[in-house]
N, C-alpha and C positions, 0 to 999 in steps of 0.2 A: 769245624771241619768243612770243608770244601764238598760243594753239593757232587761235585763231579768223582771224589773220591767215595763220596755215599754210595754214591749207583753205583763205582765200581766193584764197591762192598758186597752190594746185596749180588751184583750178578757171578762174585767169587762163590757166593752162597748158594748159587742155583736160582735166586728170587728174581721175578720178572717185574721190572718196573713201570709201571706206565704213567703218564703225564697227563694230569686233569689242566685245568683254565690257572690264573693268577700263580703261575709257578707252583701247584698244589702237587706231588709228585707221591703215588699208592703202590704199594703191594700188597698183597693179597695171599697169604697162605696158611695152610692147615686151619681153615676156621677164623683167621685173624685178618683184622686189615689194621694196616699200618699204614702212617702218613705224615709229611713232614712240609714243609716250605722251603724253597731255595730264593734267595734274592737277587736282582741286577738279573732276570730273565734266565734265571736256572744254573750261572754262571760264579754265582759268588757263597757264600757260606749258607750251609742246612742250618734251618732252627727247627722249634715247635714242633719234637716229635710224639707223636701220638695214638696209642695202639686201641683197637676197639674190638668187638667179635662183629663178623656178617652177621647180617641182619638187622643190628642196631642200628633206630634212626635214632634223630633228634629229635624232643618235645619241646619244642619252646612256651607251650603252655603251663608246662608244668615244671620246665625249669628240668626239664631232664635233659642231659650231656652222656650219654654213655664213654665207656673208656678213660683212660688215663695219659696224663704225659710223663713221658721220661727226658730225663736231663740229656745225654749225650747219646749219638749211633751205637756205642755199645749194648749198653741196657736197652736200646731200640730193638737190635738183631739179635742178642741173646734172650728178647720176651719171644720173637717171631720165631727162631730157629734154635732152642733151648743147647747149649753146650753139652758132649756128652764128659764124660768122668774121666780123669787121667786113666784110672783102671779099669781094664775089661777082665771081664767075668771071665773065672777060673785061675786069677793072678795070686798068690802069695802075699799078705799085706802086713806091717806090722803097726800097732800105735807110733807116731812120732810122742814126744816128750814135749808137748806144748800145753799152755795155761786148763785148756778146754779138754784135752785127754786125761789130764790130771785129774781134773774135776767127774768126768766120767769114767774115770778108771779105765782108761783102756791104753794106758802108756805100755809098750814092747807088748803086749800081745799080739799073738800068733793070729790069722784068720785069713777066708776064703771069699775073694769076693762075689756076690752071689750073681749081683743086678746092679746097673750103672745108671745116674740120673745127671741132674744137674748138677757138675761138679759137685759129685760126691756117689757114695758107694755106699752097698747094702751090701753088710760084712757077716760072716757066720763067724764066728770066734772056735778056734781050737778046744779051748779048756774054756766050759763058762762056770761065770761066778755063781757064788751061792746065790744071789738075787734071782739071776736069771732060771737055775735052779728052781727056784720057789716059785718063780712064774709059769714054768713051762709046769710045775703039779698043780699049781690054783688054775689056769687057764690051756688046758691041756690042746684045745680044737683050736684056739686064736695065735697064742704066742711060738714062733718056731725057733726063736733062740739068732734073728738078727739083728743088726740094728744099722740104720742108715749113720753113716761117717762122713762131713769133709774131706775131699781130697787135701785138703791142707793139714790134717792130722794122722792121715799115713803115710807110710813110703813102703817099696818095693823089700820082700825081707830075705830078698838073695843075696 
């Protein structure tokens, strides 16, 4: 991707960019710094993006590198500015009928979403199973009978 489209990325986002030495170009948010490379003097394609927290330096003594790289801008902006959930809380949801609902059992049930994260949802279930059931009388103060879901395994149940 084109470094000029990156910046325009991040400033879609609200993120402010700013320009170190050798095309080095950081942002800075919630705790995180981010950073990548643009080549041909800022003008030609972003590489090498790389997310770390404030504070961390380098040790080159001991061979410490804080942080990680991610492959493209996306997984860049989505570690800095986490996506929220197709559903907001209070929505109607039902299982879709995919590999991973099946396997959890929660293909067409009923539920409420409670709390939205990173593409995906914290669903209270209409009718719970006997499992659940059993959990909420063995762990009566912990378990409250939701469970965090994929947006990709429900849809809207109007």
């Amino acid at each position: 991707m084109k470094n000029s489209k990156v910046i325009a990325k991040a400033k879609k986002l609200g993120l402010t960019v700013e320009t170190g030495h050798n095309n080095k170009f950081y942002i800075v948010h919630n705790g995180k710094v981010g950073s990548w490379y643009g080549n041909r003097n800022g003008e030609g394609d972003a590489h090498l993006f790389h997310i770390k927290s404030e504070g961390q330096e380098s040790d080159p003594y001991t061979d410490y590198y804080p942080g990680y790289f991610v492959e493209n801008p996306t997984q860049f902006f989505d570690a800095l500015v986490p996506p929220g959930s197709k559903f907001k809380p209070g929505t109607l949801v039902r299982g879709k009928a995919t590999k991973r609902s099946e396997r959890y059992g929660y293909v067409a049930r009923l539920g409420l979403v409670v709390d939205e994260g990173a593409k995906q949802a914290k669903v209270r279930w209409v009718t719970p199973t006997e499992a659940e059931l059993r959990l909420q009388a063995q762990y009566p103060n912990t378990y409250n009978g939701t469970t965090w879901v994929s947006d990709r395994d429900l849809e809207v149940a109007a």
